[in-house]
C-alpha positions in Angstrom: -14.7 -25.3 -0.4 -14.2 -25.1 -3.6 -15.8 -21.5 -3.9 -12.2 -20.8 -1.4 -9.8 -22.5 -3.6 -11.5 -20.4 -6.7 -11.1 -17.6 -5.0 -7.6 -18.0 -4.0 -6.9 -19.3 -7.3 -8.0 -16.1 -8.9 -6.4 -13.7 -6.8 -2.9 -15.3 -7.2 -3.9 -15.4 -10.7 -2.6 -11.4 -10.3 0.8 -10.8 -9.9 0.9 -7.6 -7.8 -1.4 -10.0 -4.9 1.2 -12.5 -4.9 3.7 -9.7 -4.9 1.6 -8.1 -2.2 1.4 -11.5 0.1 5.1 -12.3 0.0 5.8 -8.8 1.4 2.9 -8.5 4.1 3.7 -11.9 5.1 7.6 -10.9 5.6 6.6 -8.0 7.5 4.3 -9.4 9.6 6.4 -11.7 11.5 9.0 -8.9 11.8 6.5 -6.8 13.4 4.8 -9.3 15.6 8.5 -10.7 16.8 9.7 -7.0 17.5 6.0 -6.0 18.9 6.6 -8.2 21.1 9.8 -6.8 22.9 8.3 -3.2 22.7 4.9 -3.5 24.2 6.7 -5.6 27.5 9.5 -2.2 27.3 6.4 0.1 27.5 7.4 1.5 24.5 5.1 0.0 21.8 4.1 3.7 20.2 7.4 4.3 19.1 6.2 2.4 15.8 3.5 5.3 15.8 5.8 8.2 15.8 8.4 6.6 13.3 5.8 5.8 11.1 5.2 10.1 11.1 8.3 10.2 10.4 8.6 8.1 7.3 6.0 10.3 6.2 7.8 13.1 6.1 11.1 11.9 4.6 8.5 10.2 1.9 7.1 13.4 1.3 11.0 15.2 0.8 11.8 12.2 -1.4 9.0 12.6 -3.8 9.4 16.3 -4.0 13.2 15.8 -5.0 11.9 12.7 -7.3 14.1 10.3 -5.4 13.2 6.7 -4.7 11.6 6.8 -1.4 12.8 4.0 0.3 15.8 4.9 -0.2 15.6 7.8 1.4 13.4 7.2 4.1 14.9 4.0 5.5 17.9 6.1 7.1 16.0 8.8 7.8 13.4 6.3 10.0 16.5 5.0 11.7 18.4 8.0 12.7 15.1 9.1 14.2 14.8 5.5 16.1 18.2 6.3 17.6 17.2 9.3 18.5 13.9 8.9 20.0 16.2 6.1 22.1 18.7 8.7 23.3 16.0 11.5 24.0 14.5 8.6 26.5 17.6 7.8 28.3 19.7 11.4 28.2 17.4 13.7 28.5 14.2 15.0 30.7 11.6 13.8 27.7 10.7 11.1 28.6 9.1 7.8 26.3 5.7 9.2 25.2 6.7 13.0 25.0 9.7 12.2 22.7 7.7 10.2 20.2 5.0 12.9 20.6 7.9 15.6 20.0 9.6 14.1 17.1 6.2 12.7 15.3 4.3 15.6 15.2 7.2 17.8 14.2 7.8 15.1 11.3 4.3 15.1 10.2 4.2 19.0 10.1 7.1 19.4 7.4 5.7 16.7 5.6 2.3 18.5 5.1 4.2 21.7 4.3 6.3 19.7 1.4 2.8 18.4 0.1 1.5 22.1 -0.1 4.2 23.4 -1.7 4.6 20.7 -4.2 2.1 19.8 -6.8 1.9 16.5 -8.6 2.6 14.2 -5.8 -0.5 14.0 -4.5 -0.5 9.9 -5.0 2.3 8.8 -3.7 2.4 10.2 -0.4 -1.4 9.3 0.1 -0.6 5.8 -1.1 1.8 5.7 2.2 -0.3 7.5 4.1 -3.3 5.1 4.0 -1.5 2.1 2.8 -1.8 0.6 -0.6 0.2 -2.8 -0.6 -1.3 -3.4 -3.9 1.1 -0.9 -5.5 4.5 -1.9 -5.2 7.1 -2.5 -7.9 9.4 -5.2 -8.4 12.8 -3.4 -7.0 10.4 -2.3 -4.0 9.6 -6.2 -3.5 13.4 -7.4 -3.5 14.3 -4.4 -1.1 11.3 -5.7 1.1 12.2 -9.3 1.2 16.0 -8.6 1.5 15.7 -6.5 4.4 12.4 -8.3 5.8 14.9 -11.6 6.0 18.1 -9.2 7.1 16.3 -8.4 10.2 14.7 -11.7 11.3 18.1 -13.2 10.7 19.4 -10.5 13.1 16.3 -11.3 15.5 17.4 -14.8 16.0 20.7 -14.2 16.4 20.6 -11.9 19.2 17.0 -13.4 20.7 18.8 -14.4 23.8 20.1 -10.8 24.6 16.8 -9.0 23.5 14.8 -11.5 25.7 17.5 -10.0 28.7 17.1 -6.4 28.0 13.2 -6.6 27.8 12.6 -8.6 30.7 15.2 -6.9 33.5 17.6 -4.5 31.4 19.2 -3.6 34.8 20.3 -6.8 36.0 21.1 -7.6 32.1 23.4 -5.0 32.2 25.1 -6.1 35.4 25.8 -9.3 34.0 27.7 -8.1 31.5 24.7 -7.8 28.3 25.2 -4.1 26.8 22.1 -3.2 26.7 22.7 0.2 25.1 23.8 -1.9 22.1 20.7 -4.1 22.1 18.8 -1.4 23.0 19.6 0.6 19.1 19.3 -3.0 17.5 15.8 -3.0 18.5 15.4 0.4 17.3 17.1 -0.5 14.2 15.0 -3.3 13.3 12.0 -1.8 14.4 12.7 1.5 11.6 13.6 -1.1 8.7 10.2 -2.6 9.6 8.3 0.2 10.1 9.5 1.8 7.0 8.8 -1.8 5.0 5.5 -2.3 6.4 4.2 1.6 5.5 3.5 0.4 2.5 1.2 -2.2 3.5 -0.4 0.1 6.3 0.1 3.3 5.8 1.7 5.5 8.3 -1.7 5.6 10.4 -2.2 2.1 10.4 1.3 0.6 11.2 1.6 0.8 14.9 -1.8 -1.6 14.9 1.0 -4.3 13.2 3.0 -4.1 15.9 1.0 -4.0 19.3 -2.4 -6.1 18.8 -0.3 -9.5 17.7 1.4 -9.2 20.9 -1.3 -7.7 22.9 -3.7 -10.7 21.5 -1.0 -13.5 22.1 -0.6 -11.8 25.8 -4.5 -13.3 26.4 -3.3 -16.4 26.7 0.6 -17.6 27.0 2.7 -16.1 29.7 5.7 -17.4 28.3 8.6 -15.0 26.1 9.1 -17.7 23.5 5.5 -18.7 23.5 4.3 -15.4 23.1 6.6 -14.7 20.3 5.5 -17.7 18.3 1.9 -17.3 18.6 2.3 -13.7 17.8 3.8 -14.8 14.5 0.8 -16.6 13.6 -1.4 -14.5 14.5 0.0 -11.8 12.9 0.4 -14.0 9.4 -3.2 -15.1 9.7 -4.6 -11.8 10.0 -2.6 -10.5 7.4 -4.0 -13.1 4.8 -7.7 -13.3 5.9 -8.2 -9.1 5.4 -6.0 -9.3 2.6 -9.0 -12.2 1.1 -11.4 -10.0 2.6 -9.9 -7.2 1.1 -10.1 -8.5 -2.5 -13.6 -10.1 -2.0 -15.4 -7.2 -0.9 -13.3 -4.3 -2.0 -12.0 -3.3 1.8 -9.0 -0.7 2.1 -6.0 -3.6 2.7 -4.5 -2.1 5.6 -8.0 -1.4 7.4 -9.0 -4.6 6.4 -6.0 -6.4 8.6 -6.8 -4.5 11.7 -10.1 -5.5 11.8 -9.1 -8.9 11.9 -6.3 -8.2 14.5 -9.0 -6.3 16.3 -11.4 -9.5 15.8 -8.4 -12.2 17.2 -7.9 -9.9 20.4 -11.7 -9.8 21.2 -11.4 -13.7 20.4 -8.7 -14.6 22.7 -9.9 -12.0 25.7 -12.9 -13.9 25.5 -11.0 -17.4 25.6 -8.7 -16.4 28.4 -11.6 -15.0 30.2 -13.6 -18.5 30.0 -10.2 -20.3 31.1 -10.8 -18.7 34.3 -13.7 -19.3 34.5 -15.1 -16.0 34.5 -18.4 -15.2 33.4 -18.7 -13.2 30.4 -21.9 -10.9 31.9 -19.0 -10.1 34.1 -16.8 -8.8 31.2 -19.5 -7.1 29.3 -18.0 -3.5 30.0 -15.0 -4.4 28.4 -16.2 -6.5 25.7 -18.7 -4.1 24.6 -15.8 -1.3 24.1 -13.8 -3.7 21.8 -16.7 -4.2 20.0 -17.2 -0.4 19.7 -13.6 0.4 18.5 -14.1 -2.2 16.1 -17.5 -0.8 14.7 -16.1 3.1 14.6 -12.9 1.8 12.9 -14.7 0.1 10.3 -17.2 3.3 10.1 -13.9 5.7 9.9 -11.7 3.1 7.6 -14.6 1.7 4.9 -14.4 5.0 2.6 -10.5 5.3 2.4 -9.8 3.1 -0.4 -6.2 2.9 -2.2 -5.8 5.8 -4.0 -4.4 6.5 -7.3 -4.5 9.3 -9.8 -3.7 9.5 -13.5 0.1 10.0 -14.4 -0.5 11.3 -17.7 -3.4 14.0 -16.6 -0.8 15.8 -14.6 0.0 17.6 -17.6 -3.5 18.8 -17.8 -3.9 20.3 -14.2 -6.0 23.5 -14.0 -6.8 23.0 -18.1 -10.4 22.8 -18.8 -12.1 19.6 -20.1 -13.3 20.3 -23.7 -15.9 18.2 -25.1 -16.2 17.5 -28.5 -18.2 15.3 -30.8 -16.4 14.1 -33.8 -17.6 11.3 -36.5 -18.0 7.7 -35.7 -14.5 6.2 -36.1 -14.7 3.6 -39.4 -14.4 0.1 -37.5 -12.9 -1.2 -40.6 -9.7 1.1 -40.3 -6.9 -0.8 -38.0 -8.8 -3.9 -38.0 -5.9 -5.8 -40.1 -3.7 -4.6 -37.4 -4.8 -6.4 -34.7 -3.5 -9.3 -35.6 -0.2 -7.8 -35.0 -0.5 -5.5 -32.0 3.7 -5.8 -31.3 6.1 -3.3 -32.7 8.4 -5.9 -34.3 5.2 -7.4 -36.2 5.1 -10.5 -34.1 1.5 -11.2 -32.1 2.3 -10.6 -28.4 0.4 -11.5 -25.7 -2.9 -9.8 -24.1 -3.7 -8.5 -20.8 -7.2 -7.8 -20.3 -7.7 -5.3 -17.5 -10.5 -6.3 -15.9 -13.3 -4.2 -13.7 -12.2 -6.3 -10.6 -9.1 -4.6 -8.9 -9.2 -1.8 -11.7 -6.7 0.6 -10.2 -4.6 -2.3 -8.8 -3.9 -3.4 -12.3 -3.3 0.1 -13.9 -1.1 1.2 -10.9 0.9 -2.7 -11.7 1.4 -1.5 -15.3 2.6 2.1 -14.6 4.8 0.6 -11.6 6.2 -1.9 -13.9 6.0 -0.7 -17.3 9.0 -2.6 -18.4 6.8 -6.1 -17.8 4.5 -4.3 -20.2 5.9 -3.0 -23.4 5.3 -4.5 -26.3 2.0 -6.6 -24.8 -1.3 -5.6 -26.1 -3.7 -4.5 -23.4 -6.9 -3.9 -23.5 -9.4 -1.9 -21.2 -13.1 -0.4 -21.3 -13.6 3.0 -19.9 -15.1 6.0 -20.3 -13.9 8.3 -23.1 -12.2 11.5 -22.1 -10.6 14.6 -23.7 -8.0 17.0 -22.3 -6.6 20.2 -23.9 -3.1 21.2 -22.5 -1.4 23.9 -24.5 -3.4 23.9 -28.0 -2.9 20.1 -28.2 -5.4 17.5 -27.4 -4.9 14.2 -25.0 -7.4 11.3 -25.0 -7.7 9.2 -22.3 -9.4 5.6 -21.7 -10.5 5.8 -17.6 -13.1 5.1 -15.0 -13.2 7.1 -12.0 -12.1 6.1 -8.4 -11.1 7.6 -4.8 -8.6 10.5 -4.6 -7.0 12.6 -2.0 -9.5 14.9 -1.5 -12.6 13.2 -2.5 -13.8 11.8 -5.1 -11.5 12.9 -7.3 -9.1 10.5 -8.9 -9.6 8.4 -11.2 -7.3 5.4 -13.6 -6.6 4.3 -16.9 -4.2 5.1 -20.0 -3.9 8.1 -22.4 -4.6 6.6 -26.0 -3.8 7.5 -29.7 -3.9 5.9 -33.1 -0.7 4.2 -34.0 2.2 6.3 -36.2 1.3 3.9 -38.7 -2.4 4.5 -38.9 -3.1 5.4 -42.6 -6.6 7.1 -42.7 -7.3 10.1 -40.4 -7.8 8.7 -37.0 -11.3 9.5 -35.4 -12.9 9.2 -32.0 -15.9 8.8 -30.4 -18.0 11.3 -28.4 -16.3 12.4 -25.2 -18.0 9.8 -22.2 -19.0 7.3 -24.7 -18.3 3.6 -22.8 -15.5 2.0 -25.2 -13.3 -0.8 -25.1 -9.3 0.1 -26.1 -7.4 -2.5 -27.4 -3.4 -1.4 -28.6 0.3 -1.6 -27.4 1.9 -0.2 -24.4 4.6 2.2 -25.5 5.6 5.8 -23.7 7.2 9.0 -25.4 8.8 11.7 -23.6 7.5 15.3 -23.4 9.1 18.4 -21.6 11.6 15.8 -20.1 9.4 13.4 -18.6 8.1 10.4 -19.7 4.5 9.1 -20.3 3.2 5.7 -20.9 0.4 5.5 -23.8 -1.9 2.7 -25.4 -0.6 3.0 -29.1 -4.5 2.0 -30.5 -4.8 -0.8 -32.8 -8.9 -1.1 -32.2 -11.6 1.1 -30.2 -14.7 -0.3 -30.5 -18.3 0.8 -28.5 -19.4 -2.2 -26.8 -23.6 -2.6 -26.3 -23.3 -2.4 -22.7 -21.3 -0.1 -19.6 -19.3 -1.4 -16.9 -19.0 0.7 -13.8 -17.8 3.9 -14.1 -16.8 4.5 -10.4 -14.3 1.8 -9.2 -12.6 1.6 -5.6 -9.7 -1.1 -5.8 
């Protein structure tokens, strides 16, 4: 028990987890309430195809360096609306309008990817999820609208509980469905476009349909269903978010194995309740337990991905190694002891081989938490040449878009007010940076850079390929 609390203890101990939980929590019950109402409408995929969709306005607004929620939240609900009217005005019916609109969506959003360079992170990081990288604005968006559309659940849970059940006879006492009809649509594109970031746009629909599917097992009831889906949904989401951190899972893959897990256990629950025998069942119980060994198979090597910022500027530039003099340990030492700009000792952060990336992505997400602090990182030792100028870097290597080849960490330089000629190690020598967060702006964009008050060569090497 008290190996649990530790561990709990020490993930909340990161800020960007309890960031992370607040959000996933929020979005599950919207999902699981509104889940809900669209699997008993036949119409639970529509998260699937909106979810395409959000990929491609993500893609447009990272190509036009726009914030993409912002731009994708009334893209995702003008395409809701219209998925709804191609169902009801038209001869496409349900699954061949989200199959029409998806696919198209998912096409231009590839083509903006090819045709754009440098944006390779972001749209991954929706793609395949990475809760673990969200910033502080994305967080109050999240919650604000997360609340705005349970609030707007409640309010009208009578009508939507008419207009799923018998929409005809709703509408012939008086309920206008068409009207209830886009709020569901509404609510569903806020939380589909919220909980992309949690998922990923191939892994959101899951959200939605197996809390309500699992729930389904066993209650009968609207209200009952709706309730239990809620739990389940928030417990799944915080046992593969643990699982996640404790075994360095993908997050989003990670909570539909458990969904996948709580269907398979309530099936089997229901199925004893009646009494049947589970020999019976074994057909069906073997499939689940096949999905769920082939998802984990397909999901364990997609890990959240993230590249260097700062080594955009040397795409296509050759690596040059060189070997230069051992740095003398004794220049710089004094200023450690003051590692802020104004002179004043500021405070630490260690980043530390658990949850690497997770921690660099925080800083560069939230730089403005950062500046000032002293932070302090081993890596490997790298080298980049971009236009006759030389970049040093501090990084260990993790997952990328295509491969193996991303990888995380901070460019590095001497302080302005280092007084001897600054030196560095051999390039891939394991060292340990310690100096300021500060950024400077080149060609009109900004980078972030450890300003280098100590870089030392410690005796022994952490690991050099890191997945979280």
């Amino acid at each position: 028990m008290n190996d649990v609390f530790g561990t709990l203890m020490e993930m909340f101990s990161y800020t960007f987890l309890a960031r992370a939980f607040i959000v996933g929590a929020l979005v599950s019950i919207c999902s699981a309430l509104l889940g809900v109402s669209l699997v008993l409408k036949r119409y639970s995929m529509i998260g699937d195809g909106l979810s395409h969709v959000g990929f491609g306005s993500l893609a447009i607004a990272t190509a036009l360096n726009l914030a993409p929620l912002a731009v994708s939240i009334p893209i995702v609900i003008a395409a809701a609306f219209l998925l709804l009217r191609l169902g009801e005005k038209t001869l496409i019916k349900g699954d061949a309008a989200i199959a029409l609109v998806s696919t198209s969506s998912l096409a231009l959003g590839v083509i903006i990817i090819s045709q754009t360079t440098g944006m390779n992170t972001d749209v991954c990081n929706y793609l395949f999820g990475s809760i673990l990288a969200m910033n502080k604005h994305d967080v109050y968006l999240s919650v604000a609208l997360s609340i705005m559309a349970l609030v707007l659940f409640v309010l009208f849970y009578h009508k939507l509980f008419a207009i799923t059940f018998d929409e005809t006879f709703a509408q012939a006492t008086g309920v206008r469905a068409g009207l209830y009809n886009m709020l569901i649509a509404f609510l569903t594109a806020i939380t589909i476009v919220l909980g992309m970031r949690m998922m990923g746009a191939m892994l959101i629909s899951a959200l939605i349909i197996f809390p309500a599917l699992t729930s389904m097992r066993l209650f009968k009831q609207f209200k009952s269903v709706s309730v239990c889906s809620v739990c389940v949904s928030i417990c799944c989401f915080f046992i593969g978010i643990v699982i996640s951190y404790v075994y360095a899972t993908p997050t989003g893959a990670s909570v539909v194995l458990v969904n996948i897990l709580a269907f398979i256990l309530f099936w089997t629950i229901n199925s004893l309740k009646k009494g049947k025998s589970i020999m019976k069942n074994r057909s069906a119980g073997a499939l689940a337990a096949l999905i769920c060994v082939l998802f984990a198979a397909s999901c364990g090597n997609r890990k959240d991905l993230s590249l260097l910022k700062a080594a955009a500027k040397s795409n296509n530039a050759g690596t040059v190694s060189v070997q230069l003099p051992p740095r003398d340990e004794t220049a710089g030492a004094d200023k450690d002891k003051n590692s802020g700009s104004s002179g004043t000792r500021s405070e630490t952060i260690e980043i530390k081989e658990k949850l690497f990336i997770a921690q660099v992505n925080d800083v560069y997400l939230n730089p403005e938490d950062y500046f000032g602090k002293t932070i302090k990182l081993e890596g490997l030792f790298k080298l980049q040449q971009y236009v006759d100028k030389n970049y040093y870097f501090v990084l260990r290597y993790g997952p990328g878009c295509c491969g193996n080849d991303g990888n995380a960490g901070f460019e590095v330089a001497w302080d302005d007010s280092f007084t001897l000629q600054p030196q560095y190690p051999k390039e891939d020598a394991w060292v340990e940076a310690t100096g300021v967060l500060k950024s400077y702006e080149e060609d009109g964009f900004p980078y972030l850079y450890i300003a280098l008050t100590n870089l030392t060569l410690p005796d022994t090497r952490g690991a050099e390929f890191v997945t979280q």
